[in-house]
N, C-alpha and C positions, 0 to 999 in steps of 0.2 A: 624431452631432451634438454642437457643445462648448458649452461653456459661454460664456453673452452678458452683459451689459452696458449701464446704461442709466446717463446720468448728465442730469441736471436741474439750470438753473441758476434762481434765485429772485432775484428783489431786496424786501426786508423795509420795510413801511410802517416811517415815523417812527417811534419807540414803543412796539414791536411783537414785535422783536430777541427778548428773553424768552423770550414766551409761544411765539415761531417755536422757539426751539431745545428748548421743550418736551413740543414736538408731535412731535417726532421722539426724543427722550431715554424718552420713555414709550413708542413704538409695536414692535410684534411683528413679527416675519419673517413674512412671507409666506410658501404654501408654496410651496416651488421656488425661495426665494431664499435664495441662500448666506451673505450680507451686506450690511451696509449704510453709509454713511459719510454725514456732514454736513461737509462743508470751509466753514470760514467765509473769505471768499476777497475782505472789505472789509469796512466797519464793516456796511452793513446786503444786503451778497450772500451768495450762498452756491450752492455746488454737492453736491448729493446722487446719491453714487454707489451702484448698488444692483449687485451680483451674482447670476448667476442659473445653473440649473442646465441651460439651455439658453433656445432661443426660446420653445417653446412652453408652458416654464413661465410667462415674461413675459405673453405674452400670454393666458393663463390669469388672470393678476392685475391685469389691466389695470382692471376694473372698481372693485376695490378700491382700485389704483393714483387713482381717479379720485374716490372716494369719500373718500379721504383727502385731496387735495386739494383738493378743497369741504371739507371742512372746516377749514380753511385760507386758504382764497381771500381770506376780507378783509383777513389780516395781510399780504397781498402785492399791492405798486405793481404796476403796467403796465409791461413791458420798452417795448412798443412796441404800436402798433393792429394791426401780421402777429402778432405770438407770443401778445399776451395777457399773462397774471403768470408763464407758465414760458418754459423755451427748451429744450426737451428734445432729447436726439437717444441713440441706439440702436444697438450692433451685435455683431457674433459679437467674441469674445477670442481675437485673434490670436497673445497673445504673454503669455506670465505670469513672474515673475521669484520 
């Protein structure tokens, strides 16, 4: 099994910008994840790509994956009423450079 891949995109309340890039500037790897990235990708979006050392690591970390964003949840607007404050999506690493 190889290694997967999850990236999450965010959009940042008004005001907020900050404390969001500080919640991720202080947090620890999980286990099973190789790395992690914040791309700031507009004034107040952002995609968070995380690496991992397979699937079943991910979802081993899901819960924590979830517990960290509650704690987070009110520095992030609403994409839409289907996604909610994330847009996440998920899969195996096809191809590494």
């Amino acid at each position: 099994m190889g290694k997967f891949s999850n990236v999450v995109r965010f959009k940042v309340k008004e005001g907020a910008v900050e404390n969001f890039e500080q919640h991720f500037q202080g947090r620890e790897a999980l286990p099973g994840m190789l790395g992690q990235i914040l791309i700031k990708t507009g004034d107040r979006t952002f995609c968070a790509v995380g690496t991992w050392e397979s699937e079943s690591a991910i979802a081993a970390a899901r819960p924590q994956m979830i517990e960290f964003l509650d704690s987070m949840r009110d520095l992030l607007e609403e994409l839409s009423p289907e996604l909610g404050v994330t847009d996440p999506v998920s899969g195996p690493i096809v191809a590494e450079m």
